[in-house]
Structures are given as C-alpha cells and as structure tokens.
C-alpha positions as CSV (number, residue, x, y, z in Angstrom):
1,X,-20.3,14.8,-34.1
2,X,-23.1,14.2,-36.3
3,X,-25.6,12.8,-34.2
4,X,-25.3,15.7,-31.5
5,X,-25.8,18.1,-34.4
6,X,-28.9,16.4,-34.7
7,X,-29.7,16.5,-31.2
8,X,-29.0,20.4,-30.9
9,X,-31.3,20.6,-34.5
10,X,-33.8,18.9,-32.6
11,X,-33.6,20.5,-29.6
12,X,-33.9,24.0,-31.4
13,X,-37.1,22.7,-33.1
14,X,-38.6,21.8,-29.9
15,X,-37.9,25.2,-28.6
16,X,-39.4,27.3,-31.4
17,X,-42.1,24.9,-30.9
18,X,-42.8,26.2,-27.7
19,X,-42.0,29.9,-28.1
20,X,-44.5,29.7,-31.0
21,X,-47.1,28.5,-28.9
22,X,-46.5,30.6,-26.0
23,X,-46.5,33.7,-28.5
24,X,-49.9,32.5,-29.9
25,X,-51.5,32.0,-26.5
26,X,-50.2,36.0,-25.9
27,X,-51.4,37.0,-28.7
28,X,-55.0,35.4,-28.3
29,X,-55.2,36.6,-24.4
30,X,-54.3,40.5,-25.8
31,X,-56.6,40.3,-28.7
32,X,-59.4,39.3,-26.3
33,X,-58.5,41.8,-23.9
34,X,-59.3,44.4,-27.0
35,X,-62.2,43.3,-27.8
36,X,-63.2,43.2,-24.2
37,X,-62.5,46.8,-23.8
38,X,-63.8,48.0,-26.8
39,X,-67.4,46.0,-26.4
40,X,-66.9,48.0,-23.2
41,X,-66.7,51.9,-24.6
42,X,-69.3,51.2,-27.0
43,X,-72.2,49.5,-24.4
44,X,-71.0,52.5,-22.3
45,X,-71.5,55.2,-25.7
46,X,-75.4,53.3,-26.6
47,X,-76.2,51.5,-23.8
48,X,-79.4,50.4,-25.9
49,X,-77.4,48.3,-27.8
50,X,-76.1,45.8,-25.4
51,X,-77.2,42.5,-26.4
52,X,-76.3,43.2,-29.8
53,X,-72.4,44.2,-28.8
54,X,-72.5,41.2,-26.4
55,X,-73.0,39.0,-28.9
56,X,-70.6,40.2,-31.6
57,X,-68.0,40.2,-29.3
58,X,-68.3,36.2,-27.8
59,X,-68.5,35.5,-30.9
60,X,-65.4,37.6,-31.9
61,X,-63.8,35.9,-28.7
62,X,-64.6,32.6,-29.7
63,X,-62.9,33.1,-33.5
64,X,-60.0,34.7,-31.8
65,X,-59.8,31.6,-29.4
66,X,-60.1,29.1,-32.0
67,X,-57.4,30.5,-34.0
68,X,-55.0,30.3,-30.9
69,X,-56.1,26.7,-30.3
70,X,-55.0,26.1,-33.5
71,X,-52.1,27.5,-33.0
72,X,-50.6,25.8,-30.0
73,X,-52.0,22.3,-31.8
74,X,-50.1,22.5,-35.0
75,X,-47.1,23.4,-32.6
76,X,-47.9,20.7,-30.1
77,X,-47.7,18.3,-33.3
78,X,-44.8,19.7,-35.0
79,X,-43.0,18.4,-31.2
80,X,-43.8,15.3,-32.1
C-alpha cells in the first residue's frame, strides 16, 4: 500500500515536471512571437531606426530564450 503511494507520488512529480516545462517552452515561443511583432510595427512606424530595433529585439529574444532554457533544465533535473 505504501510503496504504490510512493509510486503514484512520484509519478505525479514527474508529470508536473513535464507540464512545467512544456508551459515554459509556451510561454517562451508566445513571448518571442511579441516581441517579433512589435519590432515589426515599430521598423514599419520609423523605418530609419532598424538596426537599432533589430538589435534590441535579438537581444530581448535571446533573454527570453535563456529564461525558458532555464526553465525546462531545473524541471528536467527535478525528474531526476
């Protein structure tokens, strides 16, 4: 009795897990979508400005991303 209680425990541990990191990779691929769209609107309002948007936005993507990869690490660990 005891030892499939622990079996379910773990087994509901190892699920969050993976909802967590499918959640976080979600999250990462809509927050990058944003920012894609809305470098987008403003090199179409000052077109003048491009390389300066560009920038700021793989750089944005790149924090974004890192934060995600984090994210699906510390739940890939917490598997075990």
């Amino acid at each position: 009795m005891v030892f499939s209680t622990l079996l379910a425990a773990e087994g509901l541990a190892q699920l969050g897990c993976g909802l967590g990191a499918g959640i976080a990779t979600i999250g990462a691929g809509l927050g990058i979508g944003k920012i894609g769209g809305s470098a987008m609107d403003a090199i179409a309002r000052q077109p003048e400005a491009t390389g300066k948007i560009q920038t700021n936005m793989i750089l944005t993507s790149a924090f974004v991303e890192g934060c995600a990869l984090f994210a699906i690490a510390a739940c890939a660990f917490l598997i075990k």
